[in-house]
PyMOL Python script that loads the backbone (N, CA, C, O; Angstrom):
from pymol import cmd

cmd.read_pdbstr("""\
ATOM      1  N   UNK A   1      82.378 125.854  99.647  1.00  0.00           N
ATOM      2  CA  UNK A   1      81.791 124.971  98.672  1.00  0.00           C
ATOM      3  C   UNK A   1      80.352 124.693  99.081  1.00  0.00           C
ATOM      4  O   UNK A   1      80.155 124.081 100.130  1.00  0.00           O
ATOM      5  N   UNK A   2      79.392 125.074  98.374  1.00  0.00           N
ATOM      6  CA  UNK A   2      77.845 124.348  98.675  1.00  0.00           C
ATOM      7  C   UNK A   2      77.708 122.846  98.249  1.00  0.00           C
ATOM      8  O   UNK A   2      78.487 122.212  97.538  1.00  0.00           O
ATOM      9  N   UNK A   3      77.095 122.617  98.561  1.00  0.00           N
ATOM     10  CA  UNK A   3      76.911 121.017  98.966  1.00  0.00           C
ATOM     11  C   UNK A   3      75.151 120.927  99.042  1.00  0.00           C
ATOM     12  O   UNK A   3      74.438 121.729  99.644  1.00  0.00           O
ATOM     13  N   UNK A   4      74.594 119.481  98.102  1.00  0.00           N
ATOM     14  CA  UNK A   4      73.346 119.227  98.748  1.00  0.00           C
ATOM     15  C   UNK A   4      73.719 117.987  98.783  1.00  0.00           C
ATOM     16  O   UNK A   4      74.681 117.382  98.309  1.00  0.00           O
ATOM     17  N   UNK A   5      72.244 117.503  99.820  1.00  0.00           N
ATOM     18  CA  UNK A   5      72.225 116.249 100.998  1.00  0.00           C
ATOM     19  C   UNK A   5      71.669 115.250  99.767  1.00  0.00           C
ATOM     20  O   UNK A   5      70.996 115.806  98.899  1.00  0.00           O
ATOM     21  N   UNK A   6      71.907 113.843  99.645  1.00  0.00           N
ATOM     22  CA  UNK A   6      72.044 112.935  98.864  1.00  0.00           C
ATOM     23  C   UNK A   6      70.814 112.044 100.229  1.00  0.00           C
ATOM     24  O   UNK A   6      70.753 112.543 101.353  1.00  0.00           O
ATOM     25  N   UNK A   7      70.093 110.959  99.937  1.00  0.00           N
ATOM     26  CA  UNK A   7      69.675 110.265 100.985  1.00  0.00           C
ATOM     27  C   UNK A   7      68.905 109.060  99.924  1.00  0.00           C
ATOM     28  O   UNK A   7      67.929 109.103  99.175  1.00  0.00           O
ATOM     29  N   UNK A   8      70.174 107.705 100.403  1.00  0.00           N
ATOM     30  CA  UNK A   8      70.414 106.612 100.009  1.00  0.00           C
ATOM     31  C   UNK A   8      69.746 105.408 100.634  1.00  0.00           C
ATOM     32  O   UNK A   8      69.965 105.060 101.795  1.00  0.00           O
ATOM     33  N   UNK A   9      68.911 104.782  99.797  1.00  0.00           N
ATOM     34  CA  UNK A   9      68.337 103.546 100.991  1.00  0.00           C
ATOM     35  C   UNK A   9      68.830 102.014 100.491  1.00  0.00           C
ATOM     36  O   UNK A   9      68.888 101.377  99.439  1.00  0.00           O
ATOM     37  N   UNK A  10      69.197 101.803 102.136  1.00  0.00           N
ATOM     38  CA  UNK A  10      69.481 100.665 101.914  1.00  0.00           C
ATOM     39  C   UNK A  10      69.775  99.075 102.398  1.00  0.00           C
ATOM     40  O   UNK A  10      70.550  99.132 103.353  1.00  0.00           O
ATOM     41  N   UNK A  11      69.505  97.976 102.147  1.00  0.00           N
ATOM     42  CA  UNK A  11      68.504  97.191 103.130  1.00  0.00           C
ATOM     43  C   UNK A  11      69.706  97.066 104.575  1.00  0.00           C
ATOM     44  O   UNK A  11      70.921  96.872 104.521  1.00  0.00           O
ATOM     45  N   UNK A  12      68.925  97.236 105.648  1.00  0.00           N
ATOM     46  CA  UNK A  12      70.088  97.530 107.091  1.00  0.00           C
ATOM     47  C   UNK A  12      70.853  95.990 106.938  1.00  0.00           C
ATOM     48  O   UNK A  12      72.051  96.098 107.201  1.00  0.00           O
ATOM     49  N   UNK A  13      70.568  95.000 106.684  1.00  0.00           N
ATOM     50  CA  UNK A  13      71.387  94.247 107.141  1.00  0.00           C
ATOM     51  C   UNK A  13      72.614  93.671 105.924  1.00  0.00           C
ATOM     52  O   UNK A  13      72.945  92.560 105.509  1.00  0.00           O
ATOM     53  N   UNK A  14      72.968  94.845 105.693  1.00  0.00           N
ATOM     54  CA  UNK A  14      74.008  94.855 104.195  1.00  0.00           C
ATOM     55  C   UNK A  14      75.219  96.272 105.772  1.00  0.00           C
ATOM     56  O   UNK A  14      76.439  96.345 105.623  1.00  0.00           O
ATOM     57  N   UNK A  15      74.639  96.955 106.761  1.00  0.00           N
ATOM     58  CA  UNK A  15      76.007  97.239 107.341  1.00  0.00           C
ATOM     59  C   UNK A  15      75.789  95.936 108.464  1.00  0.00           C
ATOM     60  O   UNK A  15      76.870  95.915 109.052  1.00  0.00           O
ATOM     61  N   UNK A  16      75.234  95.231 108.841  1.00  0.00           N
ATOM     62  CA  UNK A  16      75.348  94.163 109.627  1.00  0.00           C
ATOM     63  C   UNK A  16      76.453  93.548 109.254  1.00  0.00           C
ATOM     64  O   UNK A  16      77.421  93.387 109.997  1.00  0.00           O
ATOM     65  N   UNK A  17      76.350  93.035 107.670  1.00  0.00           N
ATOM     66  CA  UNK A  17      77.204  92.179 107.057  1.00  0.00           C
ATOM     67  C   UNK A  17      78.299  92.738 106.826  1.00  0.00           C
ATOM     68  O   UNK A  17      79.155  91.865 106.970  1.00  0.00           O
ATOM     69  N   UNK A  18      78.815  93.776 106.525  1.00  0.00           N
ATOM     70  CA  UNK A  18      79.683  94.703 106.403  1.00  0.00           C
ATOM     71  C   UNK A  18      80.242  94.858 107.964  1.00  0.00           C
ATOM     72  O   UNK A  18      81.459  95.040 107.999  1.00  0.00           O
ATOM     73  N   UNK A  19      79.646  94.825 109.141  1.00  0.00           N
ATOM     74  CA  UNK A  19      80.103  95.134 110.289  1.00  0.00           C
ATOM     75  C   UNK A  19      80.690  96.725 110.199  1.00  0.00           C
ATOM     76  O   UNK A  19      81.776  96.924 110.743  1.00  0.00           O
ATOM     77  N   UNK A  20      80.055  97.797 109.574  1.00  0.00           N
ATOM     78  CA  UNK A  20      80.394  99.011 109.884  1.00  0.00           C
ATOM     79  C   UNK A  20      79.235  99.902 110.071  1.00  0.00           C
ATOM     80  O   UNK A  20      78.090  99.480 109.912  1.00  0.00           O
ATOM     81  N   UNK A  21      79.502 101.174 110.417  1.00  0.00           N
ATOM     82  CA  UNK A  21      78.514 102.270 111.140  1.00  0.00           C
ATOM     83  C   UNK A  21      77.942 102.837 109.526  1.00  0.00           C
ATOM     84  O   UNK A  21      78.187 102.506 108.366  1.00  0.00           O
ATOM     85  N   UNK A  22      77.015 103.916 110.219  1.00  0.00           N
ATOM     86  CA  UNK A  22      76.306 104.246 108.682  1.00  0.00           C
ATOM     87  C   UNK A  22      77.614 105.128 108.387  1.00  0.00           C
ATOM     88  O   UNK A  22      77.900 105.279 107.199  1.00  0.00           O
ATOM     89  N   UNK A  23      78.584 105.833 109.532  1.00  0.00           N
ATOM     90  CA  UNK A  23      79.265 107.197 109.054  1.00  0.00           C
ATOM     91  C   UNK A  23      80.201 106.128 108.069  1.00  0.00           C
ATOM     92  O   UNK A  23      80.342 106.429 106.883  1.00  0.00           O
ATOM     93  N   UNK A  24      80.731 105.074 108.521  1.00  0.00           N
ATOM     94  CA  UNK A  24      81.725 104.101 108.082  1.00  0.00           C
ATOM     95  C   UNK A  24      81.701 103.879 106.472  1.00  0.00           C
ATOM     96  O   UNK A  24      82.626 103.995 105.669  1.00  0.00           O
ATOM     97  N   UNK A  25      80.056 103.445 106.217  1.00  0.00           N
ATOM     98  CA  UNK A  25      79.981 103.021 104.717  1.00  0.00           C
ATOM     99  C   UNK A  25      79.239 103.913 103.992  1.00  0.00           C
ATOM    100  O   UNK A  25      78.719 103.502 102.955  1.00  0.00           O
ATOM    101  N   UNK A  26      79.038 105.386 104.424  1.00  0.00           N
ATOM    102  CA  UNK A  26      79.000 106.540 104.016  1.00  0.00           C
ATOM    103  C   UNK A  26      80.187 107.114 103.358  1.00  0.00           C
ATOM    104  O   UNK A  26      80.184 107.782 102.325  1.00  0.00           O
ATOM    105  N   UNK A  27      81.266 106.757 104.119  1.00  0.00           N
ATOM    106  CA  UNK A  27      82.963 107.836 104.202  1.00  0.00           C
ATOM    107  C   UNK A  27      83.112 106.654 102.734  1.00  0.00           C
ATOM    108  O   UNK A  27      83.184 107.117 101.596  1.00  0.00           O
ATOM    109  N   UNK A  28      83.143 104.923 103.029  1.00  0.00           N
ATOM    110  CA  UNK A  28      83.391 104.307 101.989  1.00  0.00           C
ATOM    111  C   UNK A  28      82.860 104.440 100.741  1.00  0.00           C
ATOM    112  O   UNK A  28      83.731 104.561  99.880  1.00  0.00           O
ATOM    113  N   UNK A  29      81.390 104.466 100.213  1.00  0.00           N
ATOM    114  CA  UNK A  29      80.692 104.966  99.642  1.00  0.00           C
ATOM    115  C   UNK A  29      81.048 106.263  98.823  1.00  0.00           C
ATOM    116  O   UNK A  29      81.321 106.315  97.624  1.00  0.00           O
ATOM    117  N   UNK A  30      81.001 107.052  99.512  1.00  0.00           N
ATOM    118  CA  UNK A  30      81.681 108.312  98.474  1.00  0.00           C
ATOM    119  C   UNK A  30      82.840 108.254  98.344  1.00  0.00           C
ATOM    120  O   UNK A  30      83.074 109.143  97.525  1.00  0.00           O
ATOM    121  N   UNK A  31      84.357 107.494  98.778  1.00  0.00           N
ATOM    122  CA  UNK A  31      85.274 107.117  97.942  1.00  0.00           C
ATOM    123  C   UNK A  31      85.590 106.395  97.299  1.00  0.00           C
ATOM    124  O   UNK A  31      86.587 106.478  96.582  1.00  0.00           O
ATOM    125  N   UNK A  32      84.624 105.225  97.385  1.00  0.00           N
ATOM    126  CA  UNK A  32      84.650 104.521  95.912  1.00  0.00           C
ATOM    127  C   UNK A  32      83.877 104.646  94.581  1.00  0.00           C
ATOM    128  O   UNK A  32      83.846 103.852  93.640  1.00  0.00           O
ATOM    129  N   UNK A  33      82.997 106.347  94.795  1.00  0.00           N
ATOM    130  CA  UNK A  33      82.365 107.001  93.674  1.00  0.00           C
ATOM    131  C   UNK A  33      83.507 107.442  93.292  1.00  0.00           C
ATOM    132  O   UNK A  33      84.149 106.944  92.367  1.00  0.00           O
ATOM    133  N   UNK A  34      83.878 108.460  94.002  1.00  0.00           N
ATOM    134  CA  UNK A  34      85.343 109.100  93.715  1.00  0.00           C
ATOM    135  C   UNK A  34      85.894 108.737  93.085  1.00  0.00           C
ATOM    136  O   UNK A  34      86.247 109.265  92.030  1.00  0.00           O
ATOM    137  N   UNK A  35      86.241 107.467  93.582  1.00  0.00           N
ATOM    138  CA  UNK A  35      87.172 106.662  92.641  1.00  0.00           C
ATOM    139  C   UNK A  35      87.132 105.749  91.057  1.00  0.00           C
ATOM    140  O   UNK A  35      87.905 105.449  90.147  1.00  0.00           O
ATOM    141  N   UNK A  36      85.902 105.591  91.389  1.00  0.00           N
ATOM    142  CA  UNK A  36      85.302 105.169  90.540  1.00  0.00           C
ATOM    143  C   UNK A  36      85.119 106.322  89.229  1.00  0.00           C
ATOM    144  O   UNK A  36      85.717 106.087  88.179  1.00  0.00           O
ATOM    145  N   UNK A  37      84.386 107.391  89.339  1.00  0.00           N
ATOM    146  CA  UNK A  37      84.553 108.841  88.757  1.00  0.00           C
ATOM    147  C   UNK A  37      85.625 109.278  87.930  1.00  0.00           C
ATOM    148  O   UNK A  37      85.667 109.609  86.745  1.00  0.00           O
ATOM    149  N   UNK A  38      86.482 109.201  88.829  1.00  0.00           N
ATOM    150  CA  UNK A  38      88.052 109.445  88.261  1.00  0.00           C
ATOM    151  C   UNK A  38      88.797 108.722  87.514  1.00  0.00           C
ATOM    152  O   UNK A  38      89.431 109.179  86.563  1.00  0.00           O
ATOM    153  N   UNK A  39      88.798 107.761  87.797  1.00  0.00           N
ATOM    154  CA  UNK A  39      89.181 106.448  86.727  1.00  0.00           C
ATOM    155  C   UNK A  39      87.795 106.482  85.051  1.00  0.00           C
ATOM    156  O   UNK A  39      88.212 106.723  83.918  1.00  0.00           O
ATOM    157  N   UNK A  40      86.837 106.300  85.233  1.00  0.00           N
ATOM    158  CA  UNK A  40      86.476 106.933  84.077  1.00  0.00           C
ATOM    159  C   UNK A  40      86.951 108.063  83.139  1.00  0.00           C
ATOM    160  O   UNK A  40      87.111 108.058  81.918  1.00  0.00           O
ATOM    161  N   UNK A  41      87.119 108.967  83.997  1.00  0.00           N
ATOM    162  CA  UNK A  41      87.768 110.576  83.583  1.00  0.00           C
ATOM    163  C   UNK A  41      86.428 111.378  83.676  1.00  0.00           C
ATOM    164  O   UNK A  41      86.095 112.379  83.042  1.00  0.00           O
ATOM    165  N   UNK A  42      85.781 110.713  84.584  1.00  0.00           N
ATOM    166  CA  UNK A  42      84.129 111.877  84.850  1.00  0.00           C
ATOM    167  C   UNK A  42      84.618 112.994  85.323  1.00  0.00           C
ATOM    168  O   UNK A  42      84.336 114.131  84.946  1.00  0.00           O
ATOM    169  N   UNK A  43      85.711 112.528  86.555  1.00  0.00           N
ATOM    170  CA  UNK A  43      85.744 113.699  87.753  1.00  0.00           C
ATOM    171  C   UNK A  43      87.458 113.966  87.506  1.00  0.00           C
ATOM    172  O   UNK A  43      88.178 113.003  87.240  1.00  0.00           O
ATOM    173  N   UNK A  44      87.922 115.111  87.601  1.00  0.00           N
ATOM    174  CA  UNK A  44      89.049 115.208  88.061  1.00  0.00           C
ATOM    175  C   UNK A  44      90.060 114.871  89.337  1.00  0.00           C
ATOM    176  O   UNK A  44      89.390 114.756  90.363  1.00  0.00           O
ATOM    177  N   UNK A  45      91.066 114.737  89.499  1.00  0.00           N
ATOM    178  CA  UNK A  45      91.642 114.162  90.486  1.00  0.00           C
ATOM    179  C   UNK A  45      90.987 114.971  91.690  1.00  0.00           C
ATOM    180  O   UNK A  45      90.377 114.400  92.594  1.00  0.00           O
ATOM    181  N   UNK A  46      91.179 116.472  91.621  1.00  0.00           N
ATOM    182  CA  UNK A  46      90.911 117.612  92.543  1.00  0.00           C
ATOM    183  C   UNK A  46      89.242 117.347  93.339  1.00  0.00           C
ATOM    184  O   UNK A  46      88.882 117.224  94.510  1.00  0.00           O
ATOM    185  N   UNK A  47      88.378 117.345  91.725  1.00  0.00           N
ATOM    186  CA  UNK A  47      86.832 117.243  92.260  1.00  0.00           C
ATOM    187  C   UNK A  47      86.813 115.996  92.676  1.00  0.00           C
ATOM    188  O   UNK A  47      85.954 116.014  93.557  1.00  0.00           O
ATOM    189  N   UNK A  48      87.404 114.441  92.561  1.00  0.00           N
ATOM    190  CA  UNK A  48      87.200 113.307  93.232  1.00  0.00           C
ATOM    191  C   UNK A  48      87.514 113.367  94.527  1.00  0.00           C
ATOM    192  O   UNK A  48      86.790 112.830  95.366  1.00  0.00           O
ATOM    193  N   UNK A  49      88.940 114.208  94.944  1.00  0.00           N
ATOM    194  CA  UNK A  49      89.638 113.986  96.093  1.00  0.00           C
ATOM    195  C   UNK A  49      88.365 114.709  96.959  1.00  0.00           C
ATOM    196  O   UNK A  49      88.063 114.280  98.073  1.00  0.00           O
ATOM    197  N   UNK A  50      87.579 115.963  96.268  1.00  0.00           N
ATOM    198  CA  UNK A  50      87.095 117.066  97.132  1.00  0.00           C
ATOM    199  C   UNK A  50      85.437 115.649  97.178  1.00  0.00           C
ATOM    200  O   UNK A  50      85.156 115.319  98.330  1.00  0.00           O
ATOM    201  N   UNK A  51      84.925 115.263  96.533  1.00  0.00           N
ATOM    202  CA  UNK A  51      83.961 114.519  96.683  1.00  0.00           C
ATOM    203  C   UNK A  51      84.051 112.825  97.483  1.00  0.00           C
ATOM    204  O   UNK A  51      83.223 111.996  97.859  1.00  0.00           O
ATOM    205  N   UNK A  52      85.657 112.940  97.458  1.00  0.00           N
ATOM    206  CA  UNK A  52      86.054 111.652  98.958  1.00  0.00           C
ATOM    207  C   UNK A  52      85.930 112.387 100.440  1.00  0.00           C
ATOM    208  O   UNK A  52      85.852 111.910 101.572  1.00  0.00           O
ATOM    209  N   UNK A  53      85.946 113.731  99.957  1.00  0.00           N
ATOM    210  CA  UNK A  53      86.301 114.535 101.250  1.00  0.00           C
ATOM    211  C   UNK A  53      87.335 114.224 102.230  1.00  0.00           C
ATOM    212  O   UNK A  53      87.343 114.025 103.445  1.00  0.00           O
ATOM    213  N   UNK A  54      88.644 114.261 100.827  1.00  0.00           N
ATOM    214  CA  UNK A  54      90.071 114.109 101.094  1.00  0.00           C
ATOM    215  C   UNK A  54      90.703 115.321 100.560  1.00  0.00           C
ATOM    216  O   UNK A  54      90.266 116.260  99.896  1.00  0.00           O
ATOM    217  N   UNK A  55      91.876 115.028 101.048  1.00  0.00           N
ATOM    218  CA  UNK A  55      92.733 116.462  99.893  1.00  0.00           C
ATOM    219  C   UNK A  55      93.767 115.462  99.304  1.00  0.00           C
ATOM    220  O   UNK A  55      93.984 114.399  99.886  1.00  0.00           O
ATOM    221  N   UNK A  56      94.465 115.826  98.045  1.00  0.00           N
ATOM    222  CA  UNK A  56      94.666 115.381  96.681  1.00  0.00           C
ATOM    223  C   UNK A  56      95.977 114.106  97.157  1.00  0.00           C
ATOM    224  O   UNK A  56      95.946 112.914  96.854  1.00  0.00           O
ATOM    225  N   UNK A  57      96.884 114.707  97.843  1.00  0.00           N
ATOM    226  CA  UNK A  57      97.502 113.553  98.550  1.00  0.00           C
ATOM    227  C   UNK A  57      96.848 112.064  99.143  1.00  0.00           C
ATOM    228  O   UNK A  57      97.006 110.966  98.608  1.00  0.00           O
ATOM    229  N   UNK A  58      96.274 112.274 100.071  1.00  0.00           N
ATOM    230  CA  UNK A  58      95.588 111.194 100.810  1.00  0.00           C
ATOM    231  C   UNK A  58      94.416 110.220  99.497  1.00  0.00           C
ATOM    232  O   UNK A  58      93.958 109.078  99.535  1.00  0.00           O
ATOM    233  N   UNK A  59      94.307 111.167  98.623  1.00  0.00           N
ATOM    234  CA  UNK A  59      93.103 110.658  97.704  1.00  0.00           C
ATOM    235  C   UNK A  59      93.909 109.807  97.237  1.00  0.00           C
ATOM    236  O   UNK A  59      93.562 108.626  97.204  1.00  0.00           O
ATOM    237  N   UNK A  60      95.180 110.208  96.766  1.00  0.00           N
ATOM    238  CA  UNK A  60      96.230 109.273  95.585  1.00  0.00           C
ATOM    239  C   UNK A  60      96.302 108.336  96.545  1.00  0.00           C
ATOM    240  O   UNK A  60      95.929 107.281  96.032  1.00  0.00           O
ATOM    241  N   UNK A  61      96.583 108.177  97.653  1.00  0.00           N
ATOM    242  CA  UNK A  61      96.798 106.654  98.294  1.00  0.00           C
ATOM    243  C   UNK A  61      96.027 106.066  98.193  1.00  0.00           C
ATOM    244  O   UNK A  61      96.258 105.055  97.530  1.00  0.00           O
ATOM    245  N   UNK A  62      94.752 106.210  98.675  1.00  0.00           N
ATOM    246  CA  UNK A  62      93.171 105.342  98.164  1.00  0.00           C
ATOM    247  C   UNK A  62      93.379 104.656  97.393  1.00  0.00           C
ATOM    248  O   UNK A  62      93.650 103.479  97.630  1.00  0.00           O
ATOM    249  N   UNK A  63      93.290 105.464  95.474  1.00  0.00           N
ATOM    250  CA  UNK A  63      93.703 105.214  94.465  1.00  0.00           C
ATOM    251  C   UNK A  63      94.499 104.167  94.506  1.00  0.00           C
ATOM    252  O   UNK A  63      94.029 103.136  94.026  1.00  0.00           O
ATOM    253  N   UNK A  64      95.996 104.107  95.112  1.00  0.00           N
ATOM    254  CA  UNK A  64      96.800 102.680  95.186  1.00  0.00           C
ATOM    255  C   UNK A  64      96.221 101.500  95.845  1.00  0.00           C
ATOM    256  O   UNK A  64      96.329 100.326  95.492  1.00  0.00           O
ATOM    257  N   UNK A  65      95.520 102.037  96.966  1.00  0.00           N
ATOM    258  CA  UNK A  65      94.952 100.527  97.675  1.00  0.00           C
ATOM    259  C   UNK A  65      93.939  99.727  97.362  1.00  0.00           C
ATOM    260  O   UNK A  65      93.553  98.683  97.887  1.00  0.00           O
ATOM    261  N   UNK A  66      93.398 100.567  96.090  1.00  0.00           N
ATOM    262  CA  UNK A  66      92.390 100.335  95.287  1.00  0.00           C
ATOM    263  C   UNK A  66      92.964  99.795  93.774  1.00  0.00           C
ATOM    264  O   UNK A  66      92.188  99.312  92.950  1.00  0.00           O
ATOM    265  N   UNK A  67      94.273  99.925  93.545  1.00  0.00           N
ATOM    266  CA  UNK A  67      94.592  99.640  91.985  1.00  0.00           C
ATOM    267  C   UNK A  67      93.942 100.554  90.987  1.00  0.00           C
ATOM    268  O   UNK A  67      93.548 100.226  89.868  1.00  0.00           O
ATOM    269  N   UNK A  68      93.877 101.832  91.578  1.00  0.00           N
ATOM    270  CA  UNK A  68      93.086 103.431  90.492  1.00  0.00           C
ATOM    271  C   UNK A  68      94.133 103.329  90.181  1.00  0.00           C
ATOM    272  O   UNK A  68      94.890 103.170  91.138  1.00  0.00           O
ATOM    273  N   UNK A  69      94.876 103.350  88.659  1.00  0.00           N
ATOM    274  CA  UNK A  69      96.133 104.437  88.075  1.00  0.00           C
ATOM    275  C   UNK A  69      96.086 105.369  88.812  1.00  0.00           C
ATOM    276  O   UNK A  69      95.176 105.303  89.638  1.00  0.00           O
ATOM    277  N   UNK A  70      96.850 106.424  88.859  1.00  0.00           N
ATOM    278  CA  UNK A  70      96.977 107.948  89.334  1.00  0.00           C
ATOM    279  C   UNK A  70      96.847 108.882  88.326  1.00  0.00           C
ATOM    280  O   UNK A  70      96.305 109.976  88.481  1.00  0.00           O
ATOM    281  N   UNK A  71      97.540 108.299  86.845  1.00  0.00           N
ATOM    282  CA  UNK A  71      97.715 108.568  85.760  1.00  0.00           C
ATOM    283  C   UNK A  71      97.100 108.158  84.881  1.00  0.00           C
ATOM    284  O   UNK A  71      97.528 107.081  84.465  1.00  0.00           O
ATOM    285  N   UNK A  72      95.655 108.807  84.031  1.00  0.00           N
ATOM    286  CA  UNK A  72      94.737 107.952  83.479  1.00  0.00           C
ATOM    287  C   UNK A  72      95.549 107.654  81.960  1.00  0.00           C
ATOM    288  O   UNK A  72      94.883 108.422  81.266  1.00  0.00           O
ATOM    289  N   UNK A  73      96.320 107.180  81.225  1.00  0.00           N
ATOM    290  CA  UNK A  73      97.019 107.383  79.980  1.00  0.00           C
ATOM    291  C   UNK A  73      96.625 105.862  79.132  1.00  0.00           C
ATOM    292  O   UNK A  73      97.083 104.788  79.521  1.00  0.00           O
ATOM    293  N   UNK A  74      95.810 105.972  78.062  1.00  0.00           N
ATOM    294  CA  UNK A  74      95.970 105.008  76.988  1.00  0.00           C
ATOM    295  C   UNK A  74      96.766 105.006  76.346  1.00  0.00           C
ATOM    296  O   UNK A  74      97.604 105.908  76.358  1.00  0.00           O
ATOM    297  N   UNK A  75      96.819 103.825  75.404  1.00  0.00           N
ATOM    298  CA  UNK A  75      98.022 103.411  74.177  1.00  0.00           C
ATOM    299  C   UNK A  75      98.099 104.781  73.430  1.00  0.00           C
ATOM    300  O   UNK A  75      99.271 104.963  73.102  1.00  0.00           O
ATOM    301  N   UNK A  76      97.465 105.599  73.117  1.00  0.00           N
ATOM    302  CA  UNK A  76      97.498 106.704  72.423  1.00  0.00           C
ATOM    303  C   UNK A  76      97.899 107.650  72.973  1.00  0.00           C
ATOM    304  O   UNK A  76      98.899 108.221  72.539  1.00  0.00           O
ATOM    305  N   UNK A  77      97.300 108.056  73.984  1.00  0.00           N
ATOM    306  CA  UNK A  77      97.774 109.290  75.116  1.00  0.00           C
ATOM    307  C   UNK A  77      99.829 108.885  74.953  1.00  0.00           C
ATOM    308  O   UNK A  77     100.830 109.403  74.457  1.00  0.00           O
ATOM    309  N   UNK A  78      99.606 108.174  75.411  1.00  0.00           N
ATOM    310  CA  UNK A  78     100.957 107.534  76.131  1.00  0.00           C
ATOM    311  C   UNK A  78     102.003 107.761  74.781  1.00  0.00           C
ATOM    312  O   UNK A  78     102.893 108.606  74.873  1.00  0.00           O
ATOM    313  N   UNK A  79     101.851 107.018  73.623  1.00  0.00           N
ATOM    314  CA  UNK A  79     102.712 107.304  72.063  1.00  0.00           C
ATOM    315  C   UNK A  79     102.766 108.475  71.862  1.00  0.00           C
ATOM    316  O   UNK A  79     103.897 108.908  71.641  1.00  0.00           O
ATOM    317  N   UNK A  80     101.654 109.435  71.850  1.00  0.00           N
ATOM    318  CA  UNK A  80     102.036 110.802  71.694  1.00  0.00           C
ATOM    319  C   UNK A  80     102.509 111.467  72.338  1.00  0.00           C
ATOM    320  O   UNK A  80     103.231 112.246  71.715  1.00  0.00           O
ATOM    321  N   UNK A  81     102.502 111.719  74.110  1.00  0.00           N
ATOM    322  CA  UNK A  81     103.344 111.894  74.788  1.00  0.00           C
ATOM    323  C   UNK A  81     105.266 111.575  74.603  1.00  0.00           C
ATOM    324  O   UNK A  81     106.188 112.390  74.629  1.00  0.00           O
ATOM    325  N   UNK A  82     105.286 110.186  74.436  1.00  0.00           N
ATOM    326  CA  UNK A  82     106.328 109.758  73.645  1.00  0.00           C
ATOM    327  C   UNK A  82     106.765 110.520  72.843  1.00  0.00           C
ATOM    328  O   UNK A  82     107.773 111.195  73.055  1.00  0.00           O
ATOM    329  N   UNK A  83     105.769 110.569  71.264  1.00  0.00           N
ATOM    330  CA  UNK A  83     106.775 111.504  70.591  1.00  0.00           C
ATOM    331  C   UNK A  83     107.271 112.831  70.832  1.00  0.00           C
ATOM    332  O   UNK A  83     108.325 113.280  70.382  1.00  0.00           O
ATOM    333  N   UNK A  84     106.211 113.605  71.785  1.00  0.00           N
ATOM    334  CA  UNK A  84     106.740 114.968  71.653  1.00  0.00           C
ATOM    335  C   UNK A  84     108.052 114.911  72.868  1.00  0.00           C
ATOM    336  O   UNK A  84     108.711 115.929  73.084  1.00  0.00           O
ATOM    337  N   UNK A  85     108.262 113.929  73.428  1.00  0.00           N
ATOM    338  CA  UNK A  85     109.258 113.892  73.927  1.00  0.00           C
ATOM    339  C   UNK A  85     110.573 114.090  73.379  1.00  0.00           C
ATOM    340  O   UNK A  85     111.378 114.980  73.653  1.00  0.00           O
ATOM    341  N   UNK A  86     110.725 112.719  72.213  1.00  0.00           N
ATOM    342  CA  UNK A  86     111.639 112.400  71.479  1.00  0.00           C
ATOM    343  C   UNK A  86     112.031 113.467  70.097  1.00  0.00           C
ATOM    344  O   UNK A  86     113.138 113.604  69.575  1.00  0.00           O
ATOM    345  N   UNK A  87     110.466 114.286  69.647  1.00  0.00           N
ATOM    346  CA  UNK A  87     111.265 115.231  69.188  1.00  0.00           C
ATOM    347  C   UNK A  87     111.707 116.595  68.887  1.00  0.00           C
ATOM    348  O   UNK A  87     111.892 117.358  67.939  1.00  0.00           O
ATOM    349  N   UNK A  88     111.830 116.482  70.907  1.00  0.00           N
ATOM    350  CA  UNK A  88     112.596 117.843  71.590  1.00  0.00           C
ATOM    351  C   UNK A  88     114.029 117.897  71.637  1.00  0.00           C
ATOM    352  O   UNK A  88     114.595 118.874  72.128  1.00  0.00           O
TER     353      UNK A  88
END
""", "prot")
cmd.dss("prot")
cmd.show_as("cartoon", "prot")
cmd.util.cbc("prot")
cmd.orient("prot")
């Protein structure tokens, strides 16, 4: 996968307050884009998990400790799903 370098500024005493390393609220940072991403329906589960720089398992837990659905489904999604259920 190619990859380019992103370079974020931001005032230092926000990881003071945070009490974490830059790698710390770096790793956090791109999984709560991720997550964030995915819950929109920007990113797919696959490209979020690959842009947490997780694999698709470990991503879905995030997702829970975060309150992400796993399953993005509206009132509509969800009824039509329904019907083609009901008339199989």
């Amino acid at each position: 996968m190619k990859s380019i370098e992103l370079t974020v500024q931001i005032p230092e005493d926000i990881l003071y307050t945070l009490n974490e390393t830059k790698k710390e609220f770096t790793r956090k940072m791109k999984l709560y884009a991720a997550g964030e991403l995915y819950r929109l329906g920007k990113l797919s589960m696959g490209k979020a998990a690959e842009l947490a720089g997780m694999n698709k398992v470990d991503f879905l837990f995030e997702l829970g400790r975060y309150d992400i659905p796993a399953i993005n489904y509206d009132e509509d999604d969800f009824g039509e799903e329904i019907a083609q259920v009901m008339d199989r």
